[in-house]
N, C-alpha and C positions, 0 to 999 in steps of 0.2 A: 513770483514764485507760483510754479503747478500747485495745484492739489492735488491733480491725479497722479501715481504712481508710474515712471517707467521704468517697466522691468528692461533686463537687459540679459542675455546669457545664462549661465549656471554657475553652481560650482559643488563639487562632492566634497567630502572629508574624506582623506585618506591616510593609509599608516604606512609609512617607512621604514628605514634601518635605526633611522635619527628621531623619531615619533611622526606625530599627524602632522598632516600637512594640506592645503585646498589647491585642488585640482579643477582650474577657471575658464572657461569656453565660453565666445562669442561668433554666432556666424556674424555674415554681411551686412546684414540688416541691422544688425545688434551696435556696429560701428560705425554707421551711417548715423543709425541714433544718437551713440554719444558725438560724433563730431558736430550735429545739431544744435547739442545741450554745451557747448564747451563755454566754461564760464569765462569774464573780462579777462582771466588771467593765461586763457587757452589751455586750462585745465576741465577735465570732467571729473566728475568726484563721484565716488558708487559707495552706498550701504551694504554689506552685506550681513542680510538677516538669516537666522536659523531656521528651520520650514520645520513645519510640525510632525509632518511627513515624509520620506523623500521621496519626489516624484518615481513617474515611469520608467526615466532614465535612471533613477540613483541620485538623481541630486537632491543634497542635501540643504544645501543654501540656498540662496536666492538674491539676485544683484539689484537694485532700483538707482537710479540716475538719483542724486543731491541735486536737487535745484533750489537749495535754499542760497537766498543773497543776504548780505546784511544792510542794512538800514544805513541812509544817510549819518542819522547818528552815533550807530554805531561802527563806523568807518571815520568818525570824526575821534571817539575814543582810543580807536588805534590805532593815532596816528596816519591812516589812508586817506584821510577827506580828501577829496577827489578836487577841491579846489586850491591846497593847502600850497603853499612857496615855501622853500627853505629860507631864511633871512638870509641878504646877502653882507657881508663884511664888508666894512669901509674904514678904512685908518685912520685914526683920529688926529687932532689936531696936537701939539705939545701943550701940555696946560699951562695955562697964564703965570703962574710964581715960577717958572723953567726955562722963560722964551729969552731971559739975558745969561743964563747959567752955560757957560762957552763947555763944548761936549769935552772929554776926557779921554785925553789922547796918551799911549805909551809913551811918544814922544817927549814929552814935556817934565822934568824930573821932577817938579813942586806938587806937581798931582798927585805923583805915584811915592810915595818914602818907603816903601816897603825894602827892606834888604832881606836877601838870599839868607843870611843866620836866621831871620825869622820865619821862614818859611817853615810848615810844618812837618813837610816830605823831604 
């Protein structure tokens, strides 16, 4: 993680038909920069702070590049650990008190006693 700040762009407040709204402007330079800063996920991510002031131009905000990462450990908490495997599934065996118990077939009428009167639909 930077410590220095990169700015990037502008941006004003502005009022609509619909209320305010920000009005975001980057020359070339400014997108040069973020595709620089793009994080593992081929994202840039921008702050955008309130200025005390509005500059020369009118603007009223002001953009800075996130370059915060999170911590091995805290990538571990969410689930991301960057070495983590999903388990894989394996079918298991029939358990041992099951392995003479012959499967249970429609076929066969001594299995099944169920009659049609008793059905509940």
């Amino acid at each position: 993680m930077s410590e220095q700040k990169i700015y990037v762009g502008g941006a004003k407040e502005m009022s609509g038909n619909f209320g305010s709204f920000h009005k975001i402007s980057f020359k070339r330079e400014d997108l040069e920069l973020m595709i620089q800063n793009l994080n593992a996920k081929g994202y840039v991510n921008l702050n955008m702070n309130k200025r005390r002031e509005p500059s020369q131009y009118g603007q009223t905000h002001s953009l800075v590049i996130d370059t915060w990462q999170p911590s091995e450990s805290q990538q571990f908490q969410q689930g991301q650990h960057p070495q983590y495997q999903a388990p894989v599934y394996t079918p298991q065996e029939p358990q041992e008190a099951f392995k003479d118990v012959a499967p249970m077939t429609g076929d066969n009428p001594e299995q099944i006693d169920i009659e049609d009167d008793d059905l509940p639909f």
